[in-house]
GUDRENZA-265305 format. One record per residue (C-alpha): residue in one letter; residue number from 0; x, y, z. Coordinates in steps of 0.5 Angstrom, whole numbers, m for minus. Layout:
% residues N
["A" NUM [X Y Z]],
...
END
This chain:
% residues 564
["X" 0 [m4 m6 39]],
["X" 1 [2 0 41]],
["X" 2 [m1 5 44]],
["X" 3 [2 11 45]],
["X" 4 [7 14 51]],
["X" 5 [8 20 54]],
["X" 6 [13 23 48]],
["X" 7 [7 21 43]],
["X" 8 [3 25 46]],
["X" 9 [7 31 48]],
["X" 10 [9 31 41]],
["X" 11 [3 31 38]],
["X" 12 [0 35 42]],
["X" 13 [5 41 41]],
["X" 14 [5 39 33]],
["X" 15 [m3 41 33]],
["X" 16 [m1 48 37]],
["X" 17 [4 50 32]],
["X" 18 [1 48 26]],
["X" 19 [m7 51 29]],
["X" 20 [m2 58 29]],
["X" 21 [1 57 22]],
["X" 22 [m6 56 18]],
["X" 23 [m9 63 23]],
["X" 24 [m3 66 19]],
["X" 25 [m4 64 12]],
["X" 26 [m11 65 13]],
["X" 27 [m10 71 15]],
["X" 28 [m4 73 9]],
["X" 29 [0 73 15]],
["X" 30 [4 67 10]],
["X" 31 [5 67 3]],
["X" 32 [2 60 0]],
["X" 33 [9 59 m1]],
["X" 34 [11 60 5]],
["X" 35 [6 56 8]],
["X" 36 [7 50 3]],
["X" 37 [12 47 7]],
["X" 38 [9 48 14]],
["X" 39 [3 44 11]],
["X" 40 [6 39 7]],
["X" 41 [10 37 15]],
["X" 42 [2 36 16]],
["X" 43 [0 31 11]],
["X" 44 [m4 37 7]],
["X" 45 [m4 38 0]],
["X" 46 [m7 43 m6]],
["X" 47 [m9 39 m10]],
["X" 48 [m15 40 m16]],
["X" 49 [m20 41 m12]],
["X" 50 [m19 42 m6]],
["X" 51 [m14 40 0]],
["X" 52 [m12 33 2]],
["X" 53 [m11 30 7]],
["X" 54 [m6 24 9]],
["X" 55 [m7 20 15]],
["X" 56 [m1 15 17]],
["X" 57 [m4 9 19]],
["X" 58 [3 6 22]],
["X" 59 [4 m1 18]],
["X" 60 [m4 m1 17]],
["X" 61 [m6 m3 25]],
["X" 62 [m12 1 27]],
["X" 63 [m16 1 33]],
["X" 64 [m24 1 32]],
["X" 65 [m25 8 36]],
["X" 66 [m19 10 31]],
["X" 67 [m24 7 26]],
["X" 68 [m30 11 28]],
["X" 69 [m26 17 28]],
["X" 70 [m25 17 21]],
["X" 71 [m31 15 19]],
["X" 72 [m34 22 23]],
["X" 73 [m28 26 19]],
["X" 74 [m31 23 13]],
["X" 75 [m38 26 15]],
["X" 76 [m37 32 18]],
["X" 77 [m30 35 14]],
["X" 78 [m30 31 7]],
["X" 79 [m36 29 3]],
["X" 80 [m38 23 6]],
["X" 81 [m32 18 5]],
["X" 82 [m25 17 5]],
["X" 83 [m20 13 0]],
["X" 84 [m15 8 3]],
["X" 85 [m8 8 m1]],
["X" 86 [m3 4 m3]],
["X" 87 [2 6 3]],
["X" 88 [m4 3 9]],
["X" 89 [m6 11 10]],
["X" 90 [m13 14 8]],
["X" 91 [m14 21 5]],
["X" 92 [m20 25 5]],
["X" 93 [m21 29 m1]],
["X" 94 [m25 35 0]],
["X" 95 [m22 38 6]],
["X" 96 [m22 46 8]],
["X" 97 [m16 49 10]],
["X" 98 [m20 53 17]],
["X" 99 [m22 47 20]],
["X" 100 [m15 42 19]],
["X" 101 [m13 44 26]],
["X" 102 [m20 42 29]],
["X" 103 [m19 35 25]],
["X" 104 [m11 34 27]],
["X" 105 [m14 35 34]],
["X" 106 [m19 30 34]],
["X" 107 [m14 25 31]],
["X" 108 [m9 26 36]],
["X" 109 [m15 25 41]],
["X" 110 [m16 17 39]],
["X" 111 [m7 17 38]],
["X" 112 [m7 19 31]],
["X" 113 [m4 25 26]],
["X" 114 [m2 26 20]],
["X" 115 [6 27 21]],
["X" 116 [11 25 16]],
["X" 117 [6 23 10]],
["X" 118 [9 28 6]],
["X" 119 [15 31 5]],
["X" 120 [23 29 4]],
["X" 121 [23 25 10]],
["X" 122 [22 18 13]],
["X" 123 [15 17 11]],
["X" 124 [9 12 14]],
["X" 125 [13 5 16]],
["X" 126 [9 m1 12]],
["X" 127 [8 m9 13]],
["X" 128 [5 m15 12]],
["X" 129 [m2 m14 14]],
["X" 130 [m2 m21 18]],
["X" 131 [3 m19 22]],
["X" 132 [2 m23 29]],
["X" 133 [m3 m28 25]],
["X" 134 [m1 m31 18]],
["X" 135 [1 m39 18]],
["X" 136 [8 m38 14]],
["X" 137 [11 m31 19]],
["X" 138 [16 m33 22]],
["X" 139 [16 m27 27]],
["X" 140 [12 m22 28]],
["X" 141 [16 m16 25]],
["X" 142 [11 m10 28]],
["X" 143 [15 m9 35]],
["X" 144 [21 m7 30]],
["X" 145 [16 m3 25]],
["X" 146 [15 1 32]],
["X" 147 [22 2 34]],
["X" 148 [23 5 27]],
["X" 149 [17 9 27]],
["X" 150 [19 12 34]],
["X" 151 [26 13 31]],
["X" 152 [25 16 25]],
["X" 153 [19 21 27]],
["X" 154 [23 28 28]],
["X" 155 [29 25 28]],
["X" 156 [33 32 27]],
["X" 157 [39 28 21]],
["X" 158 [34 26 16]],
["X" 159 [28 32 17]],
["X" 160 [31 34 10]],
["X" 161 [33 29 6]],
["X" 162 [35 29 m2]],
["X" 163 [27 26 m3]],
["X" 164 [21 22 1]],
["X" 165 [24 16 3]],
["X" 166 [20 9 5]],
["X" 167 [21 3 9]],
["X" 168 [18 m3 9]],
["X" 169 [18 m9 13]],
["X" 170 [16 m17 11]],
["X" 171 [16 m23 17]],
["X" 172 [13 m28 13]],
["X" 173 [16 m33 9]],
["X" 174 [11 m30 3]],
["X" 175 [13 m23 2]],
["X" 176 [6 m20 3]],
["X" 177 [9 m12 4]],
["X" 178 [13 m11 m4]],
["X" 179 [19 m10 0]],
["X" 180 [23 m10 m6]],
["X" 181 [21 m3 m10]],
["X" 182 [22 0 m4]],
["X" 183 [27 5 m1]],
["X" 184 [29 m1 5]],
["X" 185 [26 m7 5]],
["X" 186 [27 m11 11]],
["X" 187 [26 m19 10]],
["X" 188 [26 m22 18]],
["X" 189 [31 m29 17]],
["X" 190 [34 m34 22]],
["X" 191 [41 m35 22]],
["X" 192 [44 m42 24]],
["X" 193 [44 m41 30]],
["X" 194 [36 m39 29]],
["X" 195 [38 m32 31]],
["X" 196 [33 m27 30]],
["X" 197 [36 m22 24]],
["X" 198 [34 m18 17]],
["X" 199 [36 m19 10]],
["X" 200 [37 m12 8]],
["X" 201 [35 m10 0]],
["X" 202 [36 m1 m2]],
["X" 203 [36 2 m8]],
["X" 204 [28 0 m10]],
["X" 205 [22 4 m12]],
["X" 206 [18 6 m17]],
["X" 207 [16 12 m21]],
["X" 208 [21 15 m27]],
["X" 209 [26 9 m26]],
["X" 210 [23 3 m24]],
["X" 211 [27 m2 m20]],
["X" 212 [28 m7 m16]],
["X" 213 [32 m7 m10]],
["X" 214 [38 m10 m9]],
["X" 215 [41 m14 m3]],
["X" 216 [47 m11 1]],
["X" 217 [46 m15 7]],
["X" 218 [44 m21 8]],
["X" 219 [44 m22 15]],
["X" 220 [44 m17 21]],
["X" 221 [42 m18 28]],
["X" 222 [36 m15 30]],
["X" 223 [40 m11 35]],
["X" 224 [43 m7 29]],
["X" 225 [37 m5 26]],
["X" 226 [38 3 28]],
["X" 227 [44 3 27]],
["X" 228 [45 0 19]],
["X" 229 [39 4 18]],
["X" 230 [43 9 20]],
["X" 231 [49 8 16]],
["X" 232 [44 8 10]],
["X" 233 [41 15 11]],
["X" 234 [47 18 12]],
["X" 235 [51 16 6]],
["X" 236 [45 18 2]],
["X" 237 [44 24 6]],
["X" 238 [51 26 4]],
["X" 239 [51 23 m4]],
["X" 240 [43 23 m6]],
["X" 241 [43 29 m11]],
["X" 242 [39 35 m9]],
["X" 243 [40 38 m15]],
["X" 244 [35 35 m19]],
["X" 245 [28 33 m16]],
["X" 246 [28 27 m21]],
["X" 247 [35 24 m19]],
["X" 248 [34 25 m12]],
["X" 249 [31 17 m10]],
["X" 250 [37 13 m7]],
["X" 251 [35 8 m13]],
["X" 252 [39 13 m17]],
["X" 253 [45 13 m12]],
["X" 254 [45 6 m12]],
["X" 255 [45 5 m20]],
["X" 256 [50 11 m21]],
["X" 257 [56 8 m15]],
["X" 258 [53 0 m16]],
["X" 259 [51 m4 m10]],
["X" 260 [57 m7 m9]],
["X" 261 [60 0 m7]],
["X" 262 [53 3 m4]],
["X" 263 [54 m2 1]],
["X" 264 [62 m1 2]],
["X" 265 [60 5 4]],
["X" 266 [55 4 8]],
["X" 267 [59 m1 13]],
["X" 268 [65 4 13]],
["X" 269 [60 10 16]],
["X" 270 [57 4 20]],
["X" 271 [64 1 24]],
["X" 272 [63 8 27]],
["X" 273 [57 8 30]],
["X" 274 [55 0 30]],
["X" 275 [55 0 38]],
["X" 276 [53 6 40]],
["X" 277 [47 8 43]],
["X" 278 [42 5 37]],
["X" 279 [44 m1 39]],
["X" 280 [38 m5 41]],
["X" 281 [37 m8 47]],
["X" 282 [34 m14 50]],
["X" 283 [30 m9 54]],
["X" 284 [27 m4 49]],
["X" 285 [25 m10 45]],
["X" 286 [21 m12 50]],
["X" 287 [19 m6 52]],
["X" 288 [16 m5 46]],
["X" 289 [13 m12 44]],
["X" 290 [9 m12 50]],
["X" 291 [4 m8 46]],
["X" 292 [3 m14 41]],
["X" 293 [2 m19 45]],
["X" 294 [m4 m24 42]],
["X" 295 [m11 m23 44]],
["X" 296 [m15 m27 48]],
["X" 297 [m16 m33 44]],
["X" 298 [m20 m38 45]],
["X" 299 [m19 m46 45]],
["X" 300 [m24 m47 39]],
["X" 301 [m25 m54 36]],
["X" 302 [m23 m54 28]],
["X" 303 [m30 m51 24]],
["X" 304 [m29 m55 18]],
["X" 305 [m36 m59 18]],
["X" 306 [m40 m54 20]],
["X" 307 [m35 m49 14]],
["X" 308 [m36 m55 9]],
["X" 309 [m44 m55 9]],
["X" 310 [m45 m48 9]],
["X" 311 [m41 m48 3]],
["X" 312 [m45 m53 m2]],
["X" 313 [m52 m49 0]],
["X" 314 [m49 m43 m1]],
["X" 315 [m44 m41 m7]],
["X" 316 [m42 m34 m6]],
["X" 317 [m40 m35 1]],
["X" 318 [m37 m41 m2]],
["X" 319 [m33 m36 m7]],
["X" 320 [m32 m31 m1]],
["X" 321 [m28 m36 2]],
["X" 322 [m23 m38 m3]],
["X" 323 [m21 m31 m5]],
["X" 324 [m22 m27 1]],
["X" 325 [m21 m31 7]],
["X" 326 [m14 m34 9]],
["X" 327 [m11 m39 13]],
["X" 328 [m9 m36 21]],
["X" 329 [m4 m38 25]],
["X" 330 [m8 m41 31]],
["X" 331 [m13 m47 31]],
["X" 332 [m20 m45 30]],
["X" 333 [m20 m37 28]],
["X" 334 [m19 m34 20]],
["X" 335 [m16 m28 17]],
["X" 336 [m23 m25 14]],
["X" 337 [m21 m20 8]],
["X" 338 [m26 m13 6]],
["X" 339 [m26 m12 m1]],
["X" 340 [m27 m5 m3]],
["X" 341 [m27 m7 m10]],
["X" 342 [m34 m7 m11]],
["X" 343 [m36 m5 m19]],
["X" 344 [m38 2 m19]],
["X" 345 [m34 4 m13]],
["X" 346 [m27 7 m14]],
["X" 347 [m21 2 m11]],
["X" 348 [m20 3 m5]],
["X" 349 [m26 9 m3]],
["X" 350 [m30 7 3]],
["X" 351 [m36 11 5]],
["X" 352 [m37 14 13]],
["X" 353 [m42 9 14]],
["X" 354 [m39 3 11]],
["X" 355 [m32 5 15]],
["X" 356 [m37 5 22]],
["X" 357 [m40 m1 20]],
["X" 358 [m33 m4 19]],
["X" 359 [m31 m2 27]],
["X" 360 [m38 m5 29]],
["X" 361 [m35 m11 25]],
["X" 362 [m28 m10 28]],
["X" 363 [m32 m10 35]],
["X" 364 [m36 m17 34]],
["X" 365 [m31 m21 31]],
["X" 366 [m23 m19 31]],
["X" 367 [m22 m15 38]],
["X" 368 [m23 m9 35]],
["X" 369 [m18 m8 31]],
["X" 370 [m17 m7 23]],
["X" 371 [m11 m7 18]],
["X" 372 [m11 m3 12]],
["X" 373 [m7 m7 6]],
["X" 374 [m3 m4 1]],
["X" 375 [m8 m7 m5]],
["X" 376 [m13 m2 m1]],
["X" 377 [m16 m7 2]],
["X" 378 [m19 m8 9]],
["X" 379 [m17 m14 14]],
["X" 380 [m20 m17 20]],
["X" 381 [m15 m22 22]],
["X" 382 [m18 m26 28]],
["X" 383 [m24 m28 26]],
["X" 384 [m27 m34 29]],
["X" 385 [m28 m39 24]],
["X" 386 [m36 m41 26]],
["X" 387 [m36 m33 25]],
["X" 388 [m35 m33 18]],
["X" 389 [m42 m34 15]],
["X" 390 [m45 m29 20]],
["X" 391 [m40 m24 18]],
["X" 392 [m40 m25 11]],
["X" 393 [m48 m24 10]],
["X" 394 [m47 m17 15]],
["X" 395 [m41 m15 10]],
["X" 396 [m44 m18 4]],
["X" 397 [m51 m13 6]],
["X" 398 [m45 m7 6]],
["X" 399 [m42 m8 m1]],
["X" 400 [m36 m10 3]],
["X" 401 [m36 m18 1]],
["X" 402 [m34 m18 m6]],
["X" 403 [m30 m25 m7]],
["X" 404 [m24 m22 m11]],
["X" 405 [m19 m22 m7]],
["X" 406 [m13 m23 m12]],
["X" 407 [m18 m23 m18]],
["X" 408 [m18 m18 m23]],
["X" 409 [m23 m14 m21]],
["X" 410 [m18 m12 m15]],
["X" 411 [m15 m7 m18]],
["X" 412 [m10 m2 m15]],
["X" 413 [m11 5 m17]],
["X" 414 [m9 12 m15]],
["X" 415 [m15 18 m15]],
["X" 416 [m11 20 m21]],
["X" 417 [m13 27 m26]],
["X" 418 [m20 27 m22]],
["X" 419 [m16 29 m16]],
["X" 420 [m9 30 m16]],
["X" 421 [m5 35 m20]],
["X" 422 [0 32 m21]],
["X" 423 [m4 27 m26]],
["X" 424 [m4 26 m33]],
["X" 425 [m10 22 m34]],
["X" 426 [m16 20 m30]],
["X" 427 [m15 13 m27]],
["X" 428 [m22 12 m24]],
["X" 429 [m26 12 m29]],
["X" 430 [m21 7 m33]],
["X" 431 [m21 2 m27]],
["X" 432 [m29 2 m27]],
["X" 433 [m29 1 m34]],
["X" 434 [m26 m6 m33]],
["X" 435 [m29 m8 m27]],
["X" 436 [m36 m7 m32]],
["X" 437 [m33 m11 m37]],
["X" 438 [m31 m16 m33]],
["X" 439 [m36 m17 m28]],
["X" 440 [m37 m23 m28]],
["X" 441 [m34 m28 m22]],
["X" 442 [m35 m34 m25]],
["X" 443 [m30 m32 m31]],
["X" 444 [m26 m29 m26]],
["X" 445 [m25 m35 m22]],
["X" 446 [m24 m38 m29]],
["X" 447 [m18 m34 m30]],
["X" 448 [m15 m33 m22]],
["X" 449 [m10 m30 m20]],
["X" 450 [m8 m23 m23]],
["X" 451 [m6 m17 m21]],
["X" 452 [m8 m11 m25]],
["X" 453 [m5 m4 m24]],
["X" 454 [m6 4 m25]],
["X" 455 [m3 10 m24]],
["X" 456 [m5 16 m26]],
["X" 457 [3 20 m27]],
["X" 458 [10 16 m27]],
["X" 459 [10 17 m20]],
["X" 460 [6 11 m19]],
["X" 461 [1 12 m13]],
["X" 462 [m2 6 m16]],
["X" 463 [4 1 m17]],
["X" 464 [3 0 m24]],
["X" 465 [11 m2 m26]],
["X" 466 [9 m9 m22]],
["X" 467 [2 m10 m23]],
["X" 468 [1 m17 m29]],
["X" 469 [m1 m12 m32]],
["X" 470 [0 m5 m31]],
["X" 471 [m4 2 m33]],
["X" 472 [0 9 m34]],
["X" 473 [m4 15 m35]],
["X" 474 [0 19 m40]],
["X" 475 [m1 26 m44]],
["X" 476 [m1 26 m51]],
["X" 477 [m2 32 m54]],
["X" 478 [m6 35 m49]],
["X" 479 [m11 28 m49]],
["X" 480 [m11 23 m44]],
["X" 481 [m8 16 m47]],
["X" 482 [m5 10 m43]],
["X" 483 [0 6 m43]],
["X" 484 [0 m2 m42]],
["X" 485 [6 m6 m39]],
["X" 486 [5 m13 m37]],
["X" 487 [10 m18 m33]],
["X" 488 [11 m14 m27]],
["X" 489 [10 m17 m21]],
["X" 490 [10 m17 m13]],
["X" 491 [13 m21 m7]],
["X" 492 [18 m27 m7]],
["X" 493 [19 m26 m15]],
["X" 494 [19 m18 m16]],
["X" 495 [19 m15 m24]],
["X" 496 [18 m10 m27]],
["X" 497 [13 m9 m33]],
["X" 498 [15 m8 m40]],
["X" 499 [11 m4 m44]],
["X" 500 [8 m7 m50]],
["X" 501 [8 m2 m55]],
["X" 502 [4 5 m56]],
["X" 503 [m1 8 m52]],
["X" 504 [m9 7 m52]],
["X" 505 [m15 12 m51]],
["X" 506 [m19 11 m45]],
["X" 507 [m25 8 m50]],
["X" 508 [m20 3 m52]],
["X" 509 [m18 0 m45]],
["X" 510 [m23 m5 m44]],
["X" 511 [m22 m9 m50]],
["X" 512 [m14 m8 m50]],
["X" 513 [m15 m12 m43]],
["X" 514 [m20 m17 m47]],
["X" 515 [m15 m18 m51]],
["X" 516 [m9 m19 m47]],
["X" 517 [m14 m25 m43]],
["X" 518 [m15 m28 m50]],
["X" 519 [m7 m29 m50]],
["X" 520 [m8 m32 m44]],
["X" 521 [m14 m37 m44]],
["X" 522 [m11 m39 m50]],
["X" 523 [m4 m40 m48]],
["X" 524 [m4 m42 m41]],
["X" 525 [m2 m49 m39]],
["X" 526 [m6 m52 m33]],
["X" 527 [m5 m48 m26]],
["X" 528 [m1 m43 m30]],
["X" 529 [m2 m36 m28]],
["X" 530 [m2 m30 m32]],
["X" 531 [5 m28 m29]],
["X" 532 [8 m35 m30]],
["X" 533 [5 m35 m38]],
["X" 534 [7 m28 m40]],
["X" 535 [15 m30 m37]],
["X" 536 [14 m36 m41]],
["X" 537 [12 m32 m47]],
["X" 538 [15 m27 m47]],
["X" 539 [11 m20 m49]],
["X" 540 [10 m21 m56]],
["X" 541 [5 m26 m57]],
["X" 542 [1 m21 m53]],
["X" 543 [3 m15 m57]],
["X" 544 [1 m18 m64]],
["X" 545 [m6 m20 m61]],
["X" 546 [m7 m13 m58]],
["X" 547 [m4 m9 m64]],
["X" 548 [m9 m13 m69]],
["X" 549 [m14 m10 m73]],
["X" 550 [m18 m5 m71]],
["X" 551 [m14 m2 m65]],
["X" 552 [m8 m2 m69]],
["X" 553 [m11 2 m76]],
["X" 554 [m15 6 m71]],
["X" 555 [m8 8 m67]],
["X" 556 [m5 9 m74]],
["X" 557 [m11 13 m77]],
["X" 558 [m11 18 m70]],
["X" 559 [m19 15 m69]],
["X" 560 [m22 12 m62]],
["X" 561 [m24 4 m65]],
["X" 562 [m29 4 m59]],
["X" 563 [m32 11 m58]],
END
């Protein structure tokens, strides 16, 4: 894995000197907290509710176990035990003193982490496929690439201050694992004819107050273009994104207002000027960079399909583990082992010091010290060989980390929402715990299969609500905490935006509006149809009929809670 050179540590370095002065200075009333919001916003420190957050980048989620067990001691000697890892495969700590952030970025930077451009109106943390290098259907691994982006973008003086936070994702597999269409450019690796490698490039993608789905502006790019049309992007927005309101400042709302066909019009004009400039990727430099995602050492390993298969019929949980979170790896003999952090009872996406030592010390035995977080706020092992995998099941099942859901409805994403955040309108915690109570079945929830259910607790969408099958949105409701439903959205190849079903619900009602819904599906569903492929077939209003049937629609009319 990358690994950093002399710039990086240069950088850094002198990052943590300036920033230790900049918090001397507000402790000191030196600096207002107006005039220090900026300066640690650039260092991944937000105000939160409580207390302090701070945001760690985890480049497209690859990290090493020293880099784990460093998380891991920041949990326990700053925070209160834990750390939540989120949908952009960063982790935040929750309860961080502001005299001490210095001492933690320093430590980071001494296992070759920081916590730069995790906020901001910058380039934010670069993410991918969390199987980059090992998944069966990639068709070239794309982290060198997210490298090179993250080495170019990291300070770069143009786009220090752009008209609002900005974020790149890459795909490289056939299955789009990464969510590349709601992002501000999603990169999808392609061959030309002639088997060259390049990129389809989608903009204008996001989500928050104006849900929408990228659109392509290219269709094919030679890699050694990449920075430069990356550039030619940046610029056009930078000229034309609105800065006048912080609510149309995406570049999805230039896109909408100009049309692609014109955003992208401009972007090659502005690119024709610096499309072979000293951007331009070479062959060297590629290679330079690619060097550090060289596959480990794997072994000649004989298929461990028999052993695998007896395993299986004398024990039923792993037999589920298997089916939901182990998936099919590239090389002969070795497995991808996923770590759900979505044990009932636990917050999506918390893990505590213990458990993240615990996942270096699995990282260490059985995936060459390496971890990957996924955007689902999951963990992954990616080389893990397959007469390992019971072992590694019973160590992780004795941790809380082996929960077979992967993909099920008990893997929810869900941001920290109103018990952190500031900017939340309603908790969203307490309702991803109440649904995963309710539904803590795993025979029924193999039953039903593959379902993605999301939370936010805000129109911003920390929790991706706009693309889950069914999406959940904190809302304020006369100082009350309600939430609004929306079904039929959706990730990946076939991306879509949910619709929303009809009025909000209160807390209470919230498990039993999901049971709903379920009901409409069950009874709906033709044989290996999904919970998306029904409700596109459907439509919403089957569903909307049943959910709004008494008691919830004469409750809601009433103004009571049915289910308090």
């Amino acid at each position: 894995m990358y690994r950093y050179d002399e710039y990086d540590f240069q950088i850094v370095k002198e990052r943590v000197a300036q920033y230790r002065d900049q918090v001397r200075r507000r402790l000191s009333d030196e600096l207002t907290e107006d005039e220090f919001r900026p300066l640690r916003l650039q260092n991944g420190l937000y105000l939160q509710r409580h207390a302090y957050m701070l945001r760690i980048a985890v480049p497209y989620g690859l990290l090493a176990s020293r880099q784990v067990r460093m998380l891991a001691h920041i949990a326990r000697k700053y925070d209160r035990g834990y750390g939540h890892f989120t949908t952009r495969q960063n982790i935040q700590f929750n309860w961080i003193n502001l005299e001490e952030t210095p001492e933690i970025l320093e430590q980071l930077a001494s296992v070759e982490m920081h916590a730069i451009q995790t906020s901001g109106n910058c380039i934010r943390n670069i993410t991918s496929d969390e199987f980059c290098g090992v998944a069966a259907d990639e068709i070239i691994d794309p982290r060198p690439y997210a490298e090179i982006l993250r080495e170019w973008s990291t300070f770069h003086p143009e786009f220090a201050y752009l008209p609002r936070k900005f974020k790149i994702a890459f795909n490289g597999a056939l299955e789009d694992r990464a969510a590349i269409a709601v992002h501000d450019i999603g990169l999808n690796v392609v061959r030309n004819e002639q088997g060259e490698v390049g990129f389809r490039v989608m903009v204008g993608g996001g989500m928050g107050r104006t849900p929408i789905i990228g659109s392509v502006i290219r269709e094919y790019l030679p890699w050694q273009h990449m920075l430069t049309y990356i550039e030619a992007i940046m610029r056009v927005y930078n000229q034309h994104g609105r800065r006048d309101n912080i609510y149309k400042a995406r570049i999805k709302i230039l896109l909408k207002a100009i049309g692609a066909e014109e955003f992208a019009r401009q972007v090659e004009a502005e690119w024709a000027d610096i499309k072979d400039g000293p951007s331009t990727l070479t062959v060297e430099e590629f290679e330079r960079v690619a060097a550090y995602f060289t596959p480990p050492a794997y072994e000649t390993l004989p298929p461990g399909d028999q052993e695998l298969a007896q395993l299986r019929s004398e024990h039923k949980g792993f037999d589920n583990w298997l089916k939901r979170n182990v998936k099919q790896h590239k090389t002969p003999g070795y497995a991808i082992a996923i770590l759900s952090l979505k044990k009932t009872g636990v917050p999506p996406g918390d893990a505590t010091a213990e458990q993240i030592d615990f996942v270096a010390d699995l990282a260490d035995r059985y995936s060459f010290g390496e971890v990957r977080v996924t955007h689902e706020q999951n963990l992954v092992l990616a080389d893990v060989k397959q007469t390992d995998l019971f072992a590694l099941w019973q160590e992780a099942k004795a941790r809380g980390l082996a929960t077979p859901n992967i993909g099920l409805l008990t893997d929810i994403i869900c941001c920290p929402g109103g018990d952190f955040c500031a900017l939340a309108n309603a908790k969203s915690i307490p309702i991803a715990e109440a649904i995963a109570e309710r539904f803590d079945n795993l025979d029924f929830q193999h039953d039903i299969g593959d379902i993605e259910l999301n939370i936010s607790g805000c129109i911003n969408a920390c929790g991706h609500h706009h693309v889950g099958n069914i999406g959940i949105l904190g809302v304020d409701k006369d100082g009350a905490e309600w939430y609004q439903v929306s079904i039929g959205g959706a990730q990946g190849n076939e991306s879509s935006i949910g619709k929303i079903i009809g009025p909000s619900f209160s807390a209470h009602q919230m498990p039993t509006v999901i049971e709903r819904l379920l009901e409409v599906y069950v009874r709906e569903r033709t044989e290996d149809e999904r919970f998306i492929d029904t409700t596109r077939r459907l439509g919403i209003a089957p569903f909307k009929e049943h959910v709004y049937a008494t008691p919830i629609k004469a409750a809601y009319n009433a103004g009571e809670d049915a289910y308090a």
